[in-house]
C-alpha atoms as a printed R data frame, in Angstrom:
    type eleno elety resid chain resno       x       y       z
1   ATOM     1    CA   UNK     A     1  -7.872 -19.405   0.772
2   ATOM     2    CA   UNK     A     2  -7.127 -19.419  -2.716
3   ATOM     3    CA   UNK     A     3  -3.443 -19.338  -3.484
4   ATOM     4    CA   UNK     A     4  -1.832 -18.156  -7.212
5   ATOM     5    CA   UNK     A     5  -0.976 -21.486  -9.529
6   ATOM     6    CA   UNK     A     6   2.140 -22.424 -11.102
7   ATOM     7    CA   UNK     A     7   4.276 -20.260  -9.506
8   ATOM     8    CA   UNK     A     8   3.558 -16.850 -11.196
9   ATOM     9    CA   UNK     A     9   1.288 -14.125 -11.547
10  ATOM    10    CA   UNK     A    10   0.039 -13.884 -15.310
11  ATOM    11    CA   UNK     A    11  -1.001 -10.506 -16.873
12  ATOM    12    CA   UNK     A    12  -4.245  -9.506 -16.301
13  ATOM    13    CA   UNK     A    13  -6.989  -8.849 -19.608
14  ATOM    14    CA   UNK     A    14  -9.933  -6.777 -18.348
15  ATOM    15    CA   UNK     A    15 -12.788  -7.387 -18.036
16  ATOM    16    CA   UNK     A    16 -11.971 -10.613 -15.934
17  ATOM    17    CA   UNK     A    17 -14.848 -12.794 -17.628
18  ATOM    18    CA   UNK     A    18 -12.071 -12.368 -20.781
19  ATOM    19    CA   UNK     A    19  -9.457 -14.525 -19.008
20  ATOM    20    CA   UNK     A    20 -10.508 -17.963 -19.857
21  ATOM    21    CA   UNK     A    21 -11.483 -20.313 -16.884
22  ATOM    22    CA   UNK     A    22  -8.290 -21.470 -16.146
23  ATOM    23    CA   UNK     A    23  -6.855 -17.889 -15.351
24  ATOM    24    CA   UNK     A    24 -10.016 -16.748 -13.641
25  ATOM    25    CA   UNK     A    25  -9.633 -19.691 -11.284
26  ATOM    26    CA   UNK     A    26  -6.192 -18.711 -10.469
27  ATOM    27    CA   UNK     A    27  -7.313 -15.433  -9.634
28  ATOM    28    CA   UNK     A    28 -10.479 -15.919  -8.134
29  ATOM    29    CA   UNK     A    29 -10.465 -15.236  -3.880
30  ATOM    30    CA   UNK     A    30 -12.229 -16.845  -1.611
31  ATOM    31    CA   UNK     A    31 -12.605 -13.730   0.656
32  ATOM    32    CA   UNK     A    32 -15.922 -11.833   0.443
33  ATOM    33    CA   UNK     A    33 -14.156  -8.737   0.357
34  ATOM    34    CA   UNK     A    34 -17.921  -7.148   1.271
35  ATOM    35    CA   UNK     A    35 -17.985  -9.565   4.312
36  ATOM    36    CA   UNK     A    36 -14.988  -7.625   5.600
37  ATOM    37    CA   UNK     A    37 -15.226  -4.056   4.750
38  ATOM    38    CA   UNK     A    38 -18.646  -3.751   3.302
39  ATOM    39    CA   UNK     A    39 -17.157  -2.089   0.051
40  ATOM    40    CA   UNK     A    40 -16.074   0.793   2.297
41  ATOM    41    CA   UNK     A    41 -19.488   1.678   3.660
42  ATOM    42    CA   UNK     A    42 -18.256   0.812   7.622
43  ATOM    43    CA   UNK     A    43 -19.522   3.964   9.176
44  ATOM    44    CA   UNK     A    44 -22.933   3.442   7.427
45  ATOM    45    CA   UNK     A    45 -23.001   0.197   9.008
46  ATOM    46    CA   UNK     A    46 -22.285   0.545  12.145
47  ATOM    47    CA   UNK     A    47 -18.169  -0.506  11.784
48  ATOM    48    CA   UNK     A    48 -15.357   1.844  12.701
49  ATOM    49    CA   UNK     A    49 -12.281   1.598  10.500
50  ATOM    50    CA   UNK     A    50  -8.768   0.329  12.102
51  ATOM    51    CA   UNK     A    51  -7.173   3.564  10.225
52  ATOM    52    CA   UNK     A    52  -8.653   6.536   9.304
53  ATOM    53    CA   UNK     A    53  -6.447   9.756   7.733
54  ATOM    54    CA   UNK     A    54  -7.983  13.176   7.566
55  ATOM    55    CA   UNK     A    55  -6.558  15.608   5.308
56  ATOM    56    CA   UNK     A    56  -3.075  14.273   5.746
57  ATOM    57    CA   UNK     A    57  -0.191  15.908   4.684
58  ATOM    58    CA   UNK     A    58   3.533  15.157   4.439
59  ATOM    59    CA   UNK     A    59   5.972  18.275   3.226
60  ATOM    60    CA   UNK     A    60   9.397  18.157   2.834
61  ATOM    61    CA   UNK     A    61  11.331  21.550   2.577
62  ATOM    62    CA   UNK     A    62  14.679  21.316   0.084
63  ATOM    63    CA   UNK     A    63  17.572  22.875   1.795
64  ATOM    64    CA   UNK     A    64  19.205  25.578  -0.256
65  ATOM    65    CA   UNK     A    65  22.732  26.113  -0.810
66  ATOM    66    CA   UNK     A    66  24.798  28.828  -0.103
67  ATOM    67    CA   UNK     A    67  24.308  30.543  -3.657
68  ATOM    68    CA   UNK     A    68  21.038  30.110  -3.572
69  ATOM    69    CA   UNK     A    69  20.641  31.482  -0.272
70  ATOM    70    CA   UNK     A    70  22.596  34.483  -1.491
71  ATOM    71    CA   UNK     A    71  20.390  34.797  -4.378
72  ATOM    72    CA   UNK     A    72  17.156  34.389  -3.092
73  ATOM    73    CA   UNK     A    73  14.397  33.044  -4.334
74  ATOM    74    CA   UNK     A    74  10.787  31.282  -2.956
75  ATOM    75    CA   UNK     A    75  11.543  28.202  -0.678
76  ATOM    76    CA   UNK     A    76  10.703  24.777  -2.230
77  ATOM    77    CA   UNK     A    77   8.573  22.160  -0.975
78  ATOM    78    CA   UNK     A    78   8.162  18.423  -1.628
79  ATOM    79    CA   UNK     A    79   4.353  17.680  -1.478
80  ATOM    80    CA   UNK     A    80   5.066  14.108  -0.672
81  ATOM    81    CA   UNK     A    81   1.708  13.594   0.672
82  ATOM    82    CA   UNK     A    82  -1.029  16.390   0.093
83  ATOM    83    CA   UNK     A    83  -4.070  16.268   1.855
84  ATOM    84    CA   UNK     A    84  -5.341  12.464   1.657
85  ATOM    85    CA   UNK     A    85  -8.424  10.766   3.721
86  ATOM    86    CA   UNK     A    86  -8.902   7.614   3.696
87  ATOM    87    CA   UNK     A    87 -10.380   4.941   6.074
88  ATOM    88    CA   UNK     A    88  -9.123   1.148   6.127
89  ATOM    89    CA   UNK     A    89 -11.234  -1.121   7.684
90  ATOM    90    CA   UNK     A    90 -10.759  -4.141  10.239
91  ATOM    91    CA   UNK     A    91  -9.436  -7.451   8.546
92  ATOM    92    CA   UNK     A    92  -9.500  -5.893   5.042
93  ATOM    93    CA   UNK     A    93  -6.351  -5.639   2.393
94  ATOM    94    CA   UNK     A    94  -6.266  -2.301   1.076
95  ATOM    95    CA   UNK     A    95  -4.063  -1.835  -2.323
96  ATOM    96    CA   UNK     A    96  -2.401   1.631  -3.107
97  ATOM    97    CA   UNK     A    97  -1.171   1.866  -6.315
98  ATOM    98    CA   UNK     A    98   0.503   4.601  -8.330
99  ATOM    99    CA   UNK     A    99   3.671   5.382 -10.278
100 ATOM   100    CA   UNK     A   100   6.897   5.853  -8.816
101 ATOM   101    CA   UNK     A   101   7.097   9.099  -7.254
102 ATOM   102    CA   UNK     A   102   2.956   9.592  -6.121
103 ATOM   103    CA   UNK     A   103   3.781   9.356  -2.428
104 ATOM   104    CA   UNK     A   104   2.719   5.984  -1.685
105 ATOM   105    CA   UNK     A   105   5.357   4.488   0.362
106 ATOM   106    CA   UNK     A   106   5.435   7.850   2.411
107 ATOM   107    CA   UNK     A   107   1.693   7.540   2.954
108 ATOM   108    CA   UNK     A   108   2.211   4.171   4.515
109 ATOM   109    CA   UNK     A   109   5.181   5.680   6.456
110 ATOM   110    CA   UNK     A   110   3.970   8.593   7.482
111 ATOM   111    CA   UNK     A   111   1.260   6.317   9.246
112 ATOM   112    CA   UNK     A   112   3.318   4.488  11.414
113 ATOM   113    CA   UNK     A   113   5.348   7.324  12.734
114 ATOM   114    CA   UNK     A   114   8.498   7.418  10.994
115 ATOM   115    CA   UNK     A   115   8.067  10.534   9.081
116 ATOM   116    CA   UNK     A   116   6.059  12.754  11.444
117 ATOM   117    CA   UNK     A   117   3.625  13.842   9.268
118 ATOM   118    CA   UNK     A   118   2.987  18.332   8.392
119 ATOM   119    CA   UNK     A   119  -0.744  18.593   9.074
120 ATOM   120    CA   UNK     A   120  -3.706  16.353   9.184
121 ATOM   121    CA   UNK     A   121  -4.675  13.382  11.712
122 ATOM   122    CA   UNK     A   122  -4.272  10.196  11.811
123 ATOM   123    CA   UNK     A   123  -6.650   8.325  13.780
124 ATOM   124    CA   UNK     A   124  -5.762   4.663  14.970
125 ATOM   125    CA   UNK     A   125  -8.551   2.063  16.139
126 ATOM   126    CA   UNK     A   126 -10.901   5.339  17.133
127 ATOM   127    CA   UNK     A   127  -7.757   7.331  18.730
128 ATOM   128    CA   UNK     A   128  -5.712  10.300  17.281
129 ATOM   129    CA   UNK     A   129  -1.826   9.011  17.572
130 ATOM   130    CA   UNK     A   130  -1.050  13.095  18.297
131 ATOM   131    CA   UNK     A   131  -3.010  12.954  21.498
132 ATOM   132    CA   UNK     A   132  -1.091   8.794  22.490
133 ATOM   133    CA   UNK     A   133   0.561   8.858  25.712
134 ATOM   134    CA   UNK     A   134   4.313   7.772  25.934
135 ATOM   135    CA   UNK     A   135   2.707   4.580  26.845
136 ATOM   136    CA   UNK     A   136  -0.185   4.419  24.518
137 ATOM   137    CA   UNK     A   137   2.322   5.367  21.948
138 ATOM   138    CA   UNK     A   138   3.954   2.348  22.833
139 ATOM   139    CA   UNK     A   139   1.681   0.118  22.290
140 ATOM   140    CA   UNK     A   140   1.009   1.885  18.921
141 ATOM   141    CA   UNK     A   141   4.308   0.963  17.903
142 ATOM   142    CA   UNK     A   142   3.480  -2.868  18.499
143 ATOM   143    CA   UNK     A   143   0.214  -2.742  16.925
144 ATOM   144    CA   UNK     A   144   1.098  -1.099  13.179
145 ATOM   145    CA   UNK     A   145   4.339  -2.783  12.079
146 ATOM   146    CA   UNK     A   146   5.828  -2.389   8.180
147 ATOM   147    CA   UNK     A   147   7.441  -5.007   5.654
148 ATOM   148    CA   UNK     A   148  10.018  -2.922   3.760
149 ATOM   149    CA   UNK     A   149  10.396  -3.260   0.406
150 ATOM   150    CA   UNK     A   150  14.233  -4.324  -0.089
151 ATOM   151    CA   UNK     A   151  15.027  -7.466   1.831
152 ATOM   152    CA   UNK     A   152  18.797  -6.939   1.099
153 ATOM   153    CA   UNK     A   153  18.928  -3.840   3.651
154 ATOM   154    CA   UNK     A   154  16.049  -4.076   6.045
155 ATOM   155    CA   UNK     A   155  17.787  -6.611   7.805
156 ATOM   156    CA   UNK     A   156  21.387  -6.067  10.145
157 ATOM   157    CA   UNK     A   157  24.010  -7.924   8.387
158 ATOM   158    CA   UNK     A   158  25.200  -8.333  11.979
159 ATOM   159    CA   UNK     A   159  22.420  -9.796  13.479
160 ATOM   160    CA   UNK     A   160  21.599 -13.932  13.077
161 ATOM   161    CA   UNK     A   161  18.032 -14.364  12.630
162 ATOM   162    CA   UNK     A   162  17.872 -15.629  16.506
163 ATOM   163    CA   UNK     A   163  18.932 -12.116  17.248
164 ATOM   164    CA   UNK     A   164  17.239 -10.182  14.857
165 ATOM   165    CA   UNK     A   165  13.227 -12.061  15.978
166 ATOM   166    CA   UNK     A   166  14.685 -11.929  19.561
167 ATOM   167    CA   UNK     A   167  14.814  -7.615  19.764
168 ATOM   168    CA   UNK     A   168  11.821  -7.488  18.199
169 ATOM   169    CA   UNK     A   169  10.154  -9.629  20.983
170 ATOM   170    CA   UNK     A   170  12.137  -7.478  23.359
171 ATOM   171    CA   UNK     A   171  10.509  -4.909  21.973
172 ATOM   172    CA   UNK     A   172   6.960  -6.224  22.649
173 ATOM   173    CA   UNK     A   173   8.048  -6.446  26.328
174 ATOM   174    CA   UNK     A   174   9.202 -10.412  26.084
175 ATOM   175    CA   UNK     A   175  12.288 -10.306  27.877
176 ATOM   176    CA   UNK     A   176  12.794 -13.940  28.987
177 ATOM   177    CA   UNK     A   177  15.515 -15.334  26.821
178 ATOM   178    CA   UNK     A   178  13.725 -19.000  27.400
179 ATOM   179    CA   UNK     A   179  10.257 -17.418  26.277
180 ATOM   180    CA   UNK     A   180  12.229 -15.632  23.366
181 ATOM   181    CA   UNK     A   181  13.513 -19.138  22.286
182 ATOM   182    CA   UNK     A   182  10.237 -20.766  22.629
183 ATOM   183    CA   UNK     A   183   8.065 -18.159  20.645
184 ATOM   184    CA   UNK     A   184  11.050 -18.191  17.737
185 ATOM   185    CA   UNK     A   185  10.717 -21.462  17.168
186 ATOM   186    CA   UNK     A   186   6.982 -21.214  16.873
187 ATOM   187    CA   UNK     A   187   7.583 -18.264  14.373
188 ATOM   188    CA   UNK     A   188   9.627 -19.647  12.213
189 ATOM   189    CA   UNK     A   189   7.771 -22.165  10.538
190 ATOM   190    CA   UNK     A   190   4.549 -20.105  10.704
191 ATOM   191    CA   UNK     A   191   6.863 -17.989   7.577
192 ATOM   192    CA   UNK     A   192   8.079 -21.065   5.859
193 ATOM   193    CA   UNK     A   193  11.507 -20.951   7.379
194 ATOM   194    CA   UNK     A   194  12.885 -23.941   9.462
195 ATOM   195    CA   UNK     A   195  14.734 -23.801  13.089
196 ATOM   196    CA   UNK     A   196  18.068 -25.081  11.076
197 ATOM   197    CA   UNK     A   197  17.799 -21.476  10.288
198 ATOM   198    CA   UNK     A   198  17.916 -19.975  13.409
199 ATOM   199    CA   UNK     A   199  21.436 -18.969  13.828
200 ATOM   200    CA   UNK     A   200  22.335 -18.187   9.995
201 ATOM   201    CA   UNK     A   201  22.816 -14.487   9.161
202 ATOM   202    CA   UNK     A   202  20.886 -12.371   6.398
203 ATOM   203    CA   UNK     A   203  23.791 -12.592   3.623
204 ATOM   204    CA   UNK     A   204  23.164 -16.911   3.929
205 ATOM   205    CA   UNK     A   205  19.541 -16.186   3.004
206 ATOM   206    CA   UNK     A   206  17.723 -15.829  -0.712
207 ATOM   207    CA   UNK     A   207  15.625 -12.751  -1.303
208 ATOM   208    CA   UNK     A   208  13.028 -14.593  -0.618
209 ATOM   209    CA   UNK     A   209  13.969 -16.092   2.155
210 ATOM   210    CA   UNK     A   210  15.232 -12.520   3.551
211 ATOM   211    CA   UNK     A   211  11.494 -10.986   3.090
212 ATOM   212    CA   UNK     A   212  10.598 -13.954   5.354
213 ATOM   213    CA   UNK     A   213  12.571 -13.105   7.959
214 ATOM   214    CA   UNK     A   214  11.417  -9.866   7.711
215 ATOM   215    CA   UNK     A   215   7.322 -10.891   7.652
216 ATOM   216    CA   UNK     A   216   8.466 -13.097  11.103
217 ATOM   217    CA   UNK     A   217   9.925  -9.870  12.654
218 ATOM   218    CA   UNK     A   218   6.829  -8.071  12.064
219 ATOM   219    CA   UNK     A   219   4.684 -10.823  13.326
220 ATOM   220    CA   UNK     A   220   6.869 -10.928  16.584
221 ATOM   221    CA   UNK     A   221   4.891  -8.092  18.014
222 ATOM   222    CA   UNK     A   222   1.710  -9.305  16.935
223 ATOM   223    CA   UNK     A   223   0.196  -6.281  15.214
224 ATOM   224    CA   UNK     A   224  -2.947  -5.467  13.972
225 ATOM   225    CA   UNK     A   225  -1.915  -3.749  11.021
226 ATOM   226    CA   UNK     A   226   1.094  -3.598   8.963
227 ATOM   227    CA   UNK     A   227   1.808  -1.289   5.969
228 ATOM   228    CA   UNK     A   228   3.333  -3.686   3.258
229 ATOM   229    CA   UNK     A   229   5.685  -1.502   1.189
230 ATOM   230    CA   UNK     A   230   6.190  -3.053  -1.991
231 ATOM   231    CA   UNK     A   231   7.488  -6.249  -0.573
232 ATOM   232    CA   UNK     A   232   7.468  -8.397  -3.539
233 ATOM   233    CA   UNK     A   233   8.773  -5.889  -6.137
234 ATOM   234    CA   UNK     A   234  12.696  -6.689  -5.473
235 ATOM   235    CA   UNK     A   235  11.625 -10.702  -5.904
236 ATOM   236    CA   UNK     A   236  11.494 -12.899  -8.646
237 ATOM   237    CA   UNK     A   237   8.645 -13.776 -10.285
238 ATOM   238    CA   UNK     A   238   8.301 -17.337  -8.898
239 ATOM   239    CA   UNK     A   239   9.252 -16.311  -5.364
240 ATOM   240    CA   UNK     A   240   6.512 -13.177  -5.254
241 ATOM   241    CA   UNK     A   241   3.952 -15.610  -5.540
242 ATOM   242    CA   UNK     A   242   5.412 -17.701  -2.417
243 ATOM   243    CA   UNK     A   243   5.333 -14.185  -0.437
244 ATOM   244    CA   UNK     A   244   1.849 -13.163  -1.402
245 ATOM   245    CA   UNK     A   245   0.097 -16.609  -0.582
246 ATOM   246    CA   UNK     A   246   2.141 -16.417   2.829
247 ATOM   247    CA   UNK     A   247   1.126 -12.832   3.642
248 ATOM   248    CA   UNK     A   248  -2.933 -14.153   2.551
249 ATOM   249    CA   UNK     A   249  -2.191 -17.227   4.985
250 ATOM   250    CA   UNK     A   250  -1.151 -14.823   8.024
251 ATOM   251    CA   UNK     A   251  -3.876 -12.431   7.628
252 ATOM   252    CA   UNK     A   252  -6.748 -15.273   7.848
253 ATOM   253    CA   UNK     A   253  -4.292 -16.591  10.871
254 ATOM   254    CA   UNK     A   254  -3.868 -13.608  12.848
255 ATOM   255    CA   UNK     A   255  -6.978 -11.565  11.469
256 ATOM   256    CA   UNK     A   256  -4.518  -8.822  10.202
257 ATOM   257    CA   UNK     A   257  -5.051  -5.749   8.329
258 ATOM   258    CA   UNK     A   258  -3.012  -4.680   5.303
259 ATOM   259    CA   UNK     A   259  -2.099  -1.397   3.454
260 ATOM   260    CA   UNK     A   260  -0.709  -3.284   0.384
261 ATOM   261    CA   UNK     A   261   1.561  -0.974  -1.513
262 ATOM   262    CA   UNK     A   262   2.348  -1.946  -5.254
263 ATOM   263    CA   UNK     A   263   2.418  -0.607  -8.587
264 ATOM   264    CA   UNK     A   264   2.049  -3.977  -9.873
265 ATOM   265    CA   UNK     A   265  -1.064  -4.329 -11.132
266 ATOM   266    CA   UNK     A   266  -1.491  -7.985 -11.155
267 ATOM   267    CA   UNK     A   267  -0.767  -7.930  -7.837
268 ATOM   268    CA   UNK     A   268  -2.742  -5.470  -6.272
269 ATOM   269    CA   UNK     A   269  -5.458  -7.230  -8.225
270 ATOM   270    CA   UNK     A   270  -5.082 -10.587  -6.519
271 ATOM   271    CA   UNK     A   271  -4.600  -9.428  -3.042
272 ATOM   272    CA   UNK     A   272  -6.562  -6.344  -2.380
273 ATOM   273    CA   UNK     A   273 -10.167  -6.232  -1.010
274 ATOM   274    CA   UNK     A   274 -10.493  -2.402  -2.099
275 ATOM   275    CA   UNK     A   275  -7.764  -0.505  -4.259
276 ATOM   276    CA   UNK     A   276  -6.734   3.389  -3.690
277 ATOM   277    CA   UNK     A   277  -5.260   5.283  -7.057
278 ATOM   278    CA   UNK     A   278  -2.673   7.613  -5.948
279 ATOM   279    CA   UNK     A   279  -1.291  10.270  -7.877
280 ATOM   280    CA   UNK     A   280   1.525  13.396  -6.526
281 ATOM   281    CA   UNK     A   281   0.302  12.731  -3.315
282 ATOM   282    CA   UNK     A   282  -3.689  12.979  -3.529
283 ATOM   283    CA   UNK     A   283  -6.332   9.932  -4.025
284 ATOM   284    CA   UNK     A   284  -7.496  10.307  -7.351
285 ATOM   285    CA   UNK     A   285  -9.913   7.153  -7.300
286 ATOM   286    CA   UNK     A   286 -11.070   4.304  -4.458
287 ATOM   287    CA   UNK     A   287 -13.505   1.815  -4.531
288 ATOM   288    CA   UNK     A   288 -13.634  -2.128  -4.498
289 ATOM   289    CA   UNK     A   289 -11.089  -4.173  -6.763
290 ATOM   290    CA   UNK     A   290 -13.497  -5.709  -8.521
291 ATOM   291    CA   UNK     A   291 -15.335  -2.431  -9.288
292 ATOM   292    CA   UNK     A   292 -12.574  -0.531  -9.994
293 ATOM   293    CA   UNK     A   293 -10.997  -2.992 -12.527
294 ATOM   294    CA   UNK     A   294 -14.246  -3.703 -14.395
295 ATOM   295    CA   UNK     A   295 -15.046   0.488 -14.207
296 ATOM   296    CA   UNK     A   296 -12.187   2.920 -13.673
297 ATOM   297    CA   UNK     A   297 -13.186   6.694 -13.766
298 ATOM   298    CA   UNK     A   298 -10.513   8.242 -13.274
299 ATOM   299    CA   UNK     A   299  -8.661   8.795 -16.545
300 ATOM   300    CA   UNK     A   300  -5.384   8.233 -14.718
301 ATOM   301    CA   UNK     A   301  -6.667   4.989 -13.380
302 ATOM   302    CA   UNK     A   302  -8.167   4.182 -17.203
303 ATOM   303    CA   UNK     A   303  -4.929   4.947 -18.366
304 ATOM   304    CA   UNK     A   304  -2.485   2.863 -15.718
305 ATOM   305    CA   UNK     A   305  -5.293  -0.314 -16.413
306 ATOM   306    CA   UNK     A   306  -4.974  -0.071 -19.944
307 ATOM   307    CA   UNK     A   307  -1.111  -0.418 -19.992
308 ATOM   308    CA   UNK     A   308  -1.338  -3.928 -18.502
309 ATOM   309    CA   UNK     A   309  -0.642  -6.567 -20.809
310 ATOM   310    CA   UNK     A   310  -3.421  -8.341 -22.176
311 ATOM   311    CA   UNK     A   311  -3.980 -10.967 -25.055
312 ATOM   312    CA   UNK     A   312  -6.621  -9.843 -27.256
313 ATOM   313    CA   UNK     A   313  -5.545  -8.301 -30.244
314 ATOM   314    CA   UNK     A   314  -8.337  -5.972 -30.029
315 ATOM   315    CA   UNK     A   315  -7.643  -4.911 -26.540
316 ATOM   316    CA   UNK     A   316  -4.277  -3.903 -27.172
317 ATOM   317    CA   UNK     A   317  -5.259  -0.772 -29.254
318 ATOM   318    CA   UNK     A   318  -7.778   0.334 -26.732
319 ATOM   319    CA   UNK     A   319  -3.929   1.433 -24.704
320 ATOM   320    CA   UNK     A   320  -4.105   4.985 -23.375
321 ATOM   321    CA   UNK     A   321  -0.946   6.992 -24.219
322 ATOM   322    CA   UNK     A   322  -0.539  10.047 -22.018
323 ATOM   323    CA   UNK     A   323   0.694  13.429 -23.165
324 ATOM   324    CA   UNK     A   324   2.014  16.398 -21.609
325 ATOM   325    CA   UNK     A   325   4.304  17.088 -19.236
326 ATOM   326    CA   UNK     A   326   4.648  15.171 -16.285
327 ATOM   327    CA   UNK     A   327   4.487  17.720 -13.409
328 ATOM   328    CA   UNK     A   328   6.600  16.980 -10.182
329 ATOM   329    CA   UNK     A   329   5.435  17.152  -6.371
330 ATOM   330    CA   UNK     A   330   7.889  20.210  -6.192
331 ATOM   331    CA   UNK     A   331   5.923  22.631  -8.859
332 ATOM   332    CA   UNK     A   332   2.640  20.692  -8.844
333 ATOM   333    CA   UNK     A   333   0.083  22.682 -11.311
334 ATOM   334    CA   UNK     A   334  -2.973  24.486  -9.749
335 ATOM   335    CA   UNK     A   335  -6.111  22.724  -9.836
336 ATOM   336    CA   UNK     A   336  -6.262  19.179 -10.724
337 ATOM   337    CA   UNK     A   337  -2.657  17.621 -10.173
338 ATOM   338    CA   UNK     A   338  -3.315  15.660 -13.377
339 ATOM   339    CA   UNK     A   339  -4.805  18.070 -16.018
340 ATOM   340    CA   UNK     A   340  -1.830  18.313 -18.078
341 ATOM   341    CA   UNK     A   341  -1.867  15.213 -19.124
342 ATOM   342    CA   UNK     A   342  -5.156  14.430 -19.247
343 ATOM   343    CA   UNK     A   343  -7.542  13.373 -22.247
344 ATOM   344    CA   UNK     A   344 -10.708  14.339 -20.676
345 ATOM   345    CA   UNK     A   345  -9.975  17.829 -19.356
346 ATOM   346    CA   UNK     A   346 -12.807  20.534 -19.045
347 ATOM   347    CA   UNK     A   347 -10.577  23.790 -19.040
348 ATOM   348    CA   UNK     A   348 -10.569  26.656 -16.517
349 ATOM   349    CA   UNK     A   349 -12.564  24.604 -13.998
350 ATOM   350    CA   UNK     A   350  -9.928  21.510 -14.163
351 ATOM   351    CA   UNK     A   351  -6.595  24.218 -14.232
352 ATOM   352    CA   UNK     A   352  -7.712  26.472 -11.384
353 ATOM   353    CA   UNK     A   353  -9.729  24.500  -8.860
354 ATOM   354    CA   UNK     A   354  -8.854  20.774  -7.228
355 ATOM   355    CA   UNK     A   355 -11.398  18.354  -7.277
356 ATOM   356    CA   UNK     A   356 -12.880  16.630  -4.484
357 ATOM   357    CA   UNK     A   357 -12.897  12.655  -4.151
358 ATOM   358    CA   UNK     A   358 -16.776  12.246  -4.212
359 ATOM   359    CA   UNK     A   359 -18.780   8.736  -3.605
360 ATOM   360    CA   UNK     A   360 -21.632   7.670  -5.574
361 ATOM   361    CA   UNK     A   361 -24.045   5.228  -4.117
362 ATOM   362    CA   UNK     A   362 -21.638   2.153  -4.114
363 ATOM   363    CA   UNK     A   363 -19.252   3.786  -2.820
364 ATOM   364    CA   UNK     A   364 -16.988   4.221  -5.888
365 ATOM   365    CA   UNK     A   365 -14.916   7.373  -4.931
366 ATOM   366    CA   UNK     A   366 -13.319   9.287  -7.913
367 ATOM   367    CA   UNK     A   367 -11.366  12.956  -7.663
368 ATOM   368    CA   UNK     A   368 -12.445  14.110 -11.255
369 ATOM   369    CA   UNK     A   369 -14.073  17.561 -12.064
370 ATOM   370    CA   UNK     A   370 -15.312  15.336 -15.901
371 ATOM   371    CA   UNK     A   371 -16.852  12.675 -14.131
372 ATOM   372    CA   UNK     A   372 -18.984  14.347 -11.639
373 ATOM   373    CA   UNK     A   373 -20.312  16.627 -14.481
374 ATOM   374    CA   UNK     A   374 -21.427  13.100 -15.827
């Protein structure tokens, strides 16, 4: 497994032959991403993906006050999430990425059950979680666990780290306080923490340290596939680095599958086996990381890639600056979420009707009403 150097991530130049050999060894996994998820092509091949969302939606409504009750007025609605498919495959790393605001981490919520989602399905390991059983449900529960982004308040300032491992394994139906002991002790170190630990609470801990404790309480219940929601963002440079090699070393461990949620780009780039663009709550682009890096369609995608910092001179003024207004999931415009501030619109077509994502051949899906009239 090929683990990031030094202690940092550096900045990405595209393309990657650019980078010098040094950099592109840093970089450079030893995963066949295409021995895992076949570049997205599962179905076509026989393999059924883990996850798979079908026109999934997640609305909120904005409670009015009493004046503007009184005053009427149409009701407004948060389009969090607005109509997204998208199948993640067994054993693969999956990056979402987007600006703050696009929906992602409510995507990866919304998954797992803790925002019930408006419309759509979501089908888990070739079962719709709206049709689960209370028990079946259960077991869902165990099987898709999250790593939340902010280590500071994820974890009960009450709780030692003995007690906080030990409900989880409750939870997976481990109720023998000996077992408990016994399978804490193998967790620990399995995260990078030591059993010295064991009965400190989260305030005695680094950031670091805290998104540890909360990787081990995910891995208590031994899941198959955990949403990872932006868990390096609130980290320092040096310690990201730590958490992303561990999270690589757990996957090839206990073959688990990863919705990676970042809007680092440098990040998403090192981890990810395929990366999703997301933008006010639709996919706007998908395909391999590789592919997408070397070839983004999407102008949003062509834009967000050429805002990370590179060191060619020359590649510097190839930066996209957008325009426009920036439209918000409340009063999203008609058609294409994106033509107001984009450089490649085609007029009526791109204001009044939303593009689908289509796939070409490789499996390179792109939501664009300019590209497909390529």
């Amino acid at each position: 497994m090929a683990k990031i150097l030094f202690g940092f991530l550096p900045p990405l130049s595209l393309p990657p032959m650019g980078r010098g050999q040094m950099l592109a060894k840093t970089l450079t996994k030893t995963r066949d991403p295409v021995a895992i998820c076949d570049g997205g092509r599962g179905q076509t091949l026989g393999k059924t993906p883990l996850v798979e969302l079908r026109g999934l939606k997640k609305h909120y409504v904005l409670k009015k006050s009493m004046l503007e009750k009184l005053a009427g007025g149409r009701e407004q609605v948060v389009k969090a999430v607005d109509g997204v498919d998208l199948q993640i495959f067994n054993g693969e790393t999956l990056g979402l990425v987007g600006e703050s605001g696009c929906g992602k981490s409510t995507l990866g919520r919304t998954i797992l059950q803790l925002h019930p989602p408006s419309a759509g399905d979501i089908i888990f390991d070739g079962k719709p979680i709206h049709d689960l059983k209370r028990e079946e449900r259960r077991d869902f529960c165990r099987q898709a666990q999250i790593i939340f982004q902010n280590p500071y308040s994820s974890l009960n300032p009450r709780k030692s780290v003995r007690q906080i491992l030990a409900l989880a394994l409750r939870a997976r139906g481990l109720s023998d306080p000996n077992l408990q002991e016994e399978e804490i002790r193998l967790l620990l170190p399995r995260v990078g923490l030591s059993e010295a630990h064991i009965d400190r609470y989260p305030h005695q801990f680094s950031g670091g340290q805290r998104q540890r404790i909360g990787v081990a309480r995910a891995l208590a219940l031994k899941p198959r596939f955990v949403v990872a929601d932006e868990p390096v963002s609130a980290l320092d440079v040096s310690v990201q680095a730590q958490i992303i090699n561990l999270l690589e070393e757990l996957q090839a461990e206990f073959q688990l599958t990863y919705l990676f949620v970042a809007h680092d780009l440098s990040v998403i780039h090192h981890i990810s086996d395929r990366v999703a663009v997301m933008y006010l709550g639709k996919i706007v682009e998908i395909a391999e990381t590789e592919e997408l890096f070397n070839d983004p369609r999407h102008p949003y995608t062509q834009a967000l890639l050429s805002a990370i910092p590179r060191v060619d001179k020359e590649a510097r003024s190839t930066r996209i600056l957008l325009t426009g207004t920036v439209p918000t999931p409340i009063d999203s415009p008609a058609g294409c979420a994106f033509h107001p501030r984009c450089f490649k619109r085609k007029g009526r077509i791109c204001e009044e009707q939303p593009p689908d994502l289509v796939y070409d051949s490789s499996w390179h899906g792109v939501a664009c009403h300019a590209c497909q009239m390529l």
